[in-house]
C-alpha positions as CSV (number, residue, x, y, z in Angstrom):
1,X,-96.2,80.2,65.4
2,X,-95.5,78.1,68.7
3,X,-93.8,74.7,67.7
4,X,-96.4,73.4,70.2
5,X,-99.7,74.0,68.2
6,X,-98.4,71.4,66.0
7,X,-99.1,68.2,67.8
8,X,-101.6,66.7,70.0
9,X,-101.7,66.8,73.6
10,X,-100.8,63.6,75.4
11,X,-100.5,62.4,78.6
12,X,-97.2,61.2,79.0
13,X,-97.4,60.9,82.7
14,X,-100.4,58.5,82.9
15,X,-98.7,56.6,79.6
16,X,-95.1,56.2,81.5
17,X,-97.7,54.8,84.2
18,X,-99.9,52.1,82.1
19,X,-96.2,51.0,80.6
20,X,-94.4,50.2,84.3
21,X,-97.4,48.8,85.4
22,X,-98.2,46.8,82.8
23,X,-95.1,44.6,83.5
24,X,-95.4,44.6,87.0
25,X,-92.5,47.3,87.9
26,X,-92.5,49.0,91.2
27,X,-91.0,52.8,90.9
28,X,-88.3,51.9,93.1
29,X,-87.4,48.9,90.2
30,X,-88.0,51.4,87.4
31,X,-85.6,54.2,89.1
32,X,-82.7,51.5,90.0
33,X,-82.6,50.6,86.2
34,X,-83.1,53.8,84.3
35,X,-80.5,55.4,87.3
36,X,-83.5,58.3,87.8
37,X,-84.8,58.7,91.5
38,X,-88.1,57.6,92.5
39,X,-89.0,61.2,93.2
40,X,-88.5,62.3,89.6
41,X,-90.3,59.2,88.3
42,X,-93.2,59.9,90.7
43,X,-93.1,63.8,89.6
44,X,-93.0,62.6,86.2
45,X,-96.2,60.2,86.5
46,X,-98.2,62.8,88.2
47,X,-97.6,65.4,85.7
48,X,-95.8,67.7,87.9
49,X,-92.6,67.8,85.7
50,X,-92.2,67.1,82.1
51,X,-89.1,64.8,81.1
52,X,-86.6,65.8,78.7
53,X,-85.9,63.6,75.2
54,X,-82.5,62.1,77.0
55,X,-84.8,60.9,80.3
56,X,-87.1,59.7,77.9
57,X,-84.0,57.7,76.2
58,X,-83.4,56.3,79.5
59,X,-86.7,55.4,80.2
60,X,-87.2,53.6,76.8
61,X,-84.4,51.3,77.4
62,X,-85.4,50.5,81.4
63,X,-88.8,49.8,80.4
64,X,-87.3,47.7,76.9
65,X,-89.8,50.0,74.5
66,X,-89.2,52.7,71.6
67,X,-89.7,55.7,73.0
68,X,-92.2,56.7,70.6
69,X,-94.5,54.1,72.9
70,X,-95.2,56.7,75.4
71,X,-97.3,58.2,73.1
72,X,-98.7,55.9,70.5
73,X,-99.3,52.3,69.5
74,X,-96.2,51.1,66.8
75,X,-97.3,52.0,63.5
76,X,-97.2,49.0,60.8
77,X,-94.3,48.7,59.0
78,X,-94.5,48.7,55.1
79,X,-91.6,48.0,52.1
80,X,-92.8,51.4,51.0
81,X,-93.6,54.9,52.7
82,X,-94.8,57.8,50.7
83,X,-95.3,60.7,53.1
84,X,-97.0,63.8,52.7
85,X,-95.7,67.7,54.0
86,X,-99.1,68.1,56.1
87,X,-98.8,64.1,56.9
88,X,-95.6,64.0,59.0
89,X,-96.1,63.0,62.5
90,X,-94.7,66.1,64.6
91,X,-93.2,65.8,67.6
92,X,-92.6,69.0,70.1
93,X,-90.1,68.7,73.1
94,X,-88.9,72.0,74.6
95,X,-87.9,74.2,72.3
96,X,-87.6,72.2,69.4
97,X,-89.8,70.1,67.3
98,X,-89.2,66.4,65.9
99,X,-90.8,65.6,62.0
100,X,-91.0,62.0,61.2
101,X,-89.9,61.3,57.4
102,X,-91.7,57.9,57.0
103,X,-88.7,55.9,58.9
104,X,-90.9,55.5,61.7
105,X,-93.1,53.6,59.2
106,X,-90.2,52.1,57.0
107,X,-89.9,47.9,57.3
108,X,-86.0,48.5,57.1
109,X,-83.1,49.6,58.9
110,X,-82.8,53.2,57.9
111,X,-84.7,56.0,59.7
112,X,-85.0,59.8,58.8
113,X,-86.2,62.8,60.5
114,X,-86.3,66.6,60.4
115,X,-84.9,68.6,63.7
116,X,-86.1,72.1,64.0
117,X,-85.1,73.6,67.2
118,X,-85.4,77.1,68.7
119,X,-82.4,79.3,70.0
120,X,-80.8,76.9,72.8
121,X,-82.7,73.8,72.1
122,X,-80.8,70.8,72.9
123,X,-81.3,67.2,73.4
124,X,-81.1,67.4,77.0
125,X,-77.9,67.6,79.3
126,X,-76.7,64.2,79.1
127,X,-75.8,62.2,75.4
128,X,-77.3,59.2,73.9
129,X,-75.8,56.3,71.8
130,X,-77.8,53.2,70.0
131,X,-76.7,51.0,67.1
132,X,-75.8,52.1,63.5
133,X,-74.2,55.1,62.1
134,X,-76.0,58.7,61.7
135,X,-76.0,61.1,58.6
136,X,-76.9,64.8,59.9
137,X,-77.5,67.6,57.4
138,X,-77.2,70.7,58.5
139,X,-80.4,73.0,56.5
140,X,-79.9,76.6,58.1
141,X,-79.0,78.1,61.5
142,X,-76.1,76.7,64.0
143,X,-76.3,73.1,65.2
144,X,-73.7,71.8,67.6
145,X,-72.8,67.9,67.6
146,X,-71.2,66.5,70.5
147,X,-69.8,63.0,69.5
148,X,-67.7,61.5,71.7
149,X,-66.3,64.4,73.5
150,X,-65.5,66.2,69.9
151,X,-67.5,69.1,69.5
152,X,-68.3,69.8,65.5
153,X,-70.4,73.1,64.2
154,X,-72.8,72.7,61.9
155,X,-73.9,75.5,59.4
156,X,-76.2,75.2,56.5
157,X,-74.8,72.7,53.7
158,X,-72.2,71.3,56.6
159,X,-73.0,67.4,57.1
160,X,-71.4,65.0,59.5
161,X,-71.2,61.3,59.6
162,X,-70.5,59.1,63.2
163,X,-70.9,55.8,64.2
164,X,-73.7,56.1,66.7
165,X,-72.5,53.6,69.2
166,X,-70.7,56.9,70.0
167,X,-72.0,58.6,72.7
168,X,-73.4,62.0,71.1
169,X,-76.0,64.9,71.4
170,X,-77.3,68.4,69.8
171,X,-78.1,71.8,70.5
172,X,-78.5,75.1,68.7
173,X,-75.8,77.5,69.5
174,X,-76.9,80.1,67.0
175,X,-78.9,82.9,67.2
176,X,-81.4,81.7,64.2
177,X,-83.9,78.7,64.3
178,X,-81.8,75.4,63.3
179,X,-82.9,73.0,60.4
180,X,-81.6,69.2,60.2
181,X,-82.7,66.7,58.4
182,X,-80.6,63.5,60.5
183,X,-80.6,59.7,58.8
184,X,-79.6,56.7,60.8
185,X,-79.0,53.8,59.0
186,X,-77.2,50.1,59.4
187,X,-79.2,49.7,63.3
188,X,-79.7,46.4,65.0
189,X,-83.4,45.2,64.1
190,X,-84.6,45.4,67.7
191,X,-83.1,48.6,67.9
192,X,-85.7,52.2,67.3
193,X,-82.7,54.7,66.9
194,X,-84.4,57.7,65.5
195,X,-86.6,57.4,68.3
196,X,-83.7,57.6,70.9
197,X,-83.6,61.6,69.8
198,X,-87.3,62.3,70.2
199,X,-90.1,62.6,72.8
200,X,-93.7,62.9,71.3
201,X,-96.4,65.0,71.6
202,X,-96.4,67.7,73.9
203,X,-93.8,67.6,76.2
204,X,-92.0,70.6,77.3
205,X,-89.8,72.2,80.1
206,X,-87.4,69.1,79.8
207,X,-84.6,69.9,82.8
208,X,-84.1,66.0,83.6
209,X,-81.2,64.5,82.9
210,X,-79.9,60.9,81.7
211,X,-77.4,59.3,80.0
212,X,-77.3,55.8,78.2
């Protein structure tokens, strides 16, 4: 089954839209501070191109949101999250698929997902970095970590443990589909660091490229 049919559609285009206009930033603004060209922001707002989960990273932090708010409102944050299988919020992004563990929900600084990712999914060409340290589990399949220029392979049961503020990124270099379930913990309070890995619903054919 397509990691797709999990989600809901949403336009991301018309969302990236309502967010730069809604504080009165010109595309020229928004491409000097997110270091994208005005071409690929227009493509992006008129649907023409999807954006990858690294120019979505880059976007978040020009426009000062999560990036989870190209998609949805913030969810209230509670002392306690019980979440069910069938109750995760899934997020696809080419070729992989982002599962919220209740962190996104979670009124303290620790924030879990699971990454499943087809054969050469990635988190886009470029790295990210945010505040806090990050706990990847390795479930089954072949997941490369770049952190800091150090490359480390990931099989099932093999775990790794960085400071985030390290510039770092993923992709499956196996032949099977990869399982991860990744924890950040220790992050600034203004900071959404799960959310730095993920795009939401619906968006594929990420080729952009950014880095923080």
């Amino acid at each position: 089954m397509s990691l797709e049919n999990e989600a809901i559609s949403v336009d991301v285009g018309l969302r990236l839209k309502e967010l730069r206009e809604g504080r009165r930033i010109s595309m020229r603004e928004l491409a000097r501070r997110s270091e994208l060209s005005a071409n690929a922001l227009s493509m992006i707002e008129r649907n023409l191109t999807s954006p990858s989960v690294s120019t979505l990273n880059k976007l978040s932090i020009a426009l000062e949101v999560p990036i989870t708010a190209f998609f949805r409102n913030e969810p209230e944050k509670t002392m306690v999250v019980f979440r069910k299988a069938d109750e995760r919020q899934r997020v696809p992004f080419s070729r992989g698929l982002w599962e919220g563990l209740g962190g996104e929900s979670f009124a303290g600084r620790v924030e879990a997902f699971l990454l499943t990712l087809e054969v050469g999914g990635s988190s886009g060409p470029y790295g990210m970095l945010h505040t806090g340290h990050e706990f990847v589990y390795c479930l089954r399949g072949h997941l490369e970590y770049e952190v800091s220029g150090n490359l480390y392979n990931l099989e099932g049961g093999d775990s790794l443990i960085f400071a985030s503020k390290l510039l770092h990124c993923w992709k499956n270099v196996g032949k099977t589909v990869v399982n991860a379930i990744i924890v950040i913990s220790g992050f600034e309070e203004s900071d959404h660091p799960s959310e730095h890995h993920i795009t939401s619903t619906q968006i594929r054919n990420g080729n952009d490229q950014i880095i923080n």
